[in-house]
N, C-alpha and C positions, 0 to 999 in steps of 0.2 A: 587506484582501483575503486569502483564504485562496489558497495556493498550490496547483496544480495538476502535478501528476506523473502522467505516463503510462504503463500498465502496456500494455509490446510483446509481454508473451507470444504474445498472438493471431497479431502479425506473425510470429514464429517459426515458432509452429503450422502457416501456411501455409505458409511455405520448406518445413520437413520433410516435409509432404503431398506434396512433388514431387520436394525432392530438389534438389539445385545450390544456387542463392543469388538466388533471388528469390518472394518480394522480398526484398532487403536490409539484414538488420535494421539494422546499423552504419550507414547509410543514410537508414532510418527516424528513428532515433533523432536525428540530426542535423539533419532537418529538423521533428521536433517539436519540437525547441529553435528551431530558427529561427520555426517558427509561433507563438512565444509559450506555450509549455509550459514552467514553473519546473523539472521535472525528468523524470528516466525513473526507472521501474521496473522490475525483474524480479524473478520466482520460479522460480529453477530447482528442478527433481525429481529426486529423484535417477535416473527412468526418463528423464532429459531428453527429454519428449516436446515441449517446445515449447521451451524455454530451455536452450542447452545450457551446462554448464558456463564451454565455452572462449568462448562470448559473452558472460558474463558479462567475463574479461581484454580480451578486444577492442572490449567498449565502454566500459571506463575510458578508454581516451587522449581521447576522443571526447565523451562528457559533458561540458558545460564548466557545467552547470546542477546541480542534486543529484540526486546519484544513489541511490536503495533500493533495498537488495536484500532480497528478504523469503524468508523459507521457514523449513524446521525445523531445530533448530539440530542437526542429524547432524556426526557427527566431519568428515565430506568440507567441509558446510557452511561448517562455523568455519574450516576451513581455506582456503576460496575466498575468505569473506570477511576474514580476514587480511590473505590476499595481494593480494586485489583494493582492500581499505583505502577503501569507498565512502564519502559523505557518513551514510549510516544503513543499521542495518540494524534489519530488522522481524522480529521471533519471528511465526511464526503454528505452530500445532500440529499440522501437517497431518499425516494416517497416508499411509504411504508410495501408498496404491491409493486416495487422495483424487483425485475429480472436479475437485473446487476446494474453495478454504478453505470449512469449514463448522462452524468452533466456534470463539471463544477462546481464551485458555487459564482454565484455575483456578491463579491466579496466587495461592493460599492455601497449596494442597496441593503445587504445585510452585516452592513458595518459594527451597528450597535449590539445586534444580536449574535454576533464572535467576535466581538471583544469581550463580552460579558462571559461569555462559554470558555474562552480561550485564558484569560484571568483566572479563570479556578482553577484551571490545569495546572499550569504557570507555578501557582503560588501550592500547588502538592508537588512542586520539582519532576513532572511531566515535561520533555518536549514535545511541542506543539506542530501540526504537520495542517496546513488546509489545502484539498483536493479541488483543482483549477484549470482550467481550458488555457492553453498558449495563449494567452493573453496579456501584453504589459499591462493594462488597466486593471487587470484582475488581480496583477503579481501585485502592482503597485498597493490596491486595495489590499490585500493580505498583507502586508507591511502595514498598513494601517490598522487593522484590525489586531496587531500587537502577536503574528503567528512567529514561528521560529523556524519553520519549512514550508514549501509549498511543496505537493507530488501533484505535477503535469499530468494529466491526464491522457492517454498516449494512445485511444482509440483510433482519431484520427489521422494519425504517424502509421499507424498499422495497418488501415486501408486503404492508404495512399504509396505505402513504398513498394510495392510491388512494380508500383507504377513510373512510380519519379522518386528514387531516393532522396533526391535531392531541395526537389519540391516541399517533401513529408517533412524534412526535418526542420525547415527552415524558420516556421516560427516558431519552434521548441527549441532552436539555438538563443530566438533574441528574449524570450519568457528568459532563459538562463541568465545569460547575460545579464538583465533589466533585475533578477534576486539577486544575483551577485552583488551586485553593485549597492543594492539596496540593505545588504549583508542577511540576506536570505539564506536558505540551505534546501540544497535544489535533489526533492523527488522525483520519481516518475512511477506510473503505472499503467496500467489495463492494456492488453491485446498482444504484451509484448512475448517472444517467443523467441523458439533458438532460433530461426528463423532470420527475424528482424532484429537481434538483441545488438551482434558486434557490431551494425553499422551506427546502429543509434549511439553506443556506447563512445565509439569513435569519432563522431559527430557531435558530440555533446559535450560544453564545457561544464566543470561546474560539478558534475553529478556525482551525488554522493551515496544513493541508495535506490534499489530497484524492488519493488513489491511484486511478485509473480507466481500467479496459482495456478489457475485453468489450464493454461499448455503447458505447462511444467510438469501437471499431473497428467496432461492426457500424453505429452511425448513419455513418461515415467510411462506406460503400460506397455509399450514397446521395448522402451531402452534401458529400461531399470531408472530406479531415482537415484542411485548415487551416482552412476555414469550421466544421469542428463544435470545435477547438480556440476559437477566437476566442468560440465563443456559449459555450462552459464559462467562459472567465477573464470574460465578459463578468457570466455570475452569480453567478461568486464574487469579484467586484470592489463 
């Protein structure tokens, strides 16, 4: 069964639209773990428009499941995740006036500068997660860069399967394959939904953890979140 981690950004999003504290991410979080969620996620920005910093401290005591935190490794970054000491943390490359993740890294070119990021984690007993496009050259690169996981990036899996299942998944089998082997430990995220989750899940060697906020939370306003939790671990079970 691949594991299932909840990205609450979105819940944040909505507290700060109003203001005070609700909903409640510390809260939230608590009872995604009771519904049977293996972890929480966040991404803080540094514009903390939805995740703020100090929630990142305030939902450590509270996680009792694993916790990632993902974002760009900026000096503040590293320092939050130091001190905050999560179960992983996830490189993704984002530029500061990103909408949401939307590239990998080039885990070739910036070889020097994650291994040096990814060393510090390492050595506070963080696993290490870096966000990558199906790319063998890139998986390859994150093996060099001394990562512990890579999470596929899985935008493009999600606007292609509607169309070609089969098509979508095919280089997100051999990215898998090509960690594995390399003794990687194979994430995925972005776009994915109930939607597109069992066939990927099914299709996918290898997978060990799924990152999923946005449709999680926007099927959660229909279906409740502990019913749309229960049908995700139901398809990655």
């Amino acid at each position: 069964m691949a594991k299932l981690s909840v990205n609450i950004n979105k819940i944040a999003t909505l507290r700060n639209a109003r203001g005070g504290n609700m909903p409640n991410v510390i809260q939230v979080a608590i009872d995604v773990q009771n519904f049977g969620a293996e972890g929480i996620t966040i991404h803080p920005r540094p514009d903390e428009r939805h995740i703020r910093y100090q929630d990142a401290y305030d939902l450590a005591p509270v996680v009792y499941k694993e916790y990632n935190i993902e974002g760009n490794p900026q000096p503040d970054f590293i320092k939050l995740v130091n001190a905050v000491g999560p179960t992983q943390v996830t490189l993704v490359p984002d530029a500061v006036d990103a909408l949401t993740s939307n590239a990998g890294w080039d885990t070739i070119k910036r070889q020097s500068f994650l291994q040096e990021v990814l060393e510090n984690f390492r050595a506070q007993g963080i696993r290490t997660s870096l966000f990558v496009a199906p790319d063998v050259a890139m998986v390859e690169g994150a093996k060099a860069c001394g990562a512990d996981r890579i999470e596929l990036y899985t935008e493009a899996y999600a606007d292609q399967y509607p169309h070609n299942p089969s098509q979508a998944i095919a280089p997100y089998q051999l990215a898998a394959q090509r960690a594995h082997e390399l003794g990687l430990g194979v994430n995925a995220g972005h776009d994915l939904s109930l939607d597109n989750i069992a066939y990927f899940k099914a299709h996918m060697p290898y997978l060990e953890e799924v990152s999923i906020g946005h449709a999680l939370i926007c099927e959660s306003l229909y279906l409740g979140m502990e019913t749309v939790i229960k049908r995700y671990l139901k398809a990655l079970s």
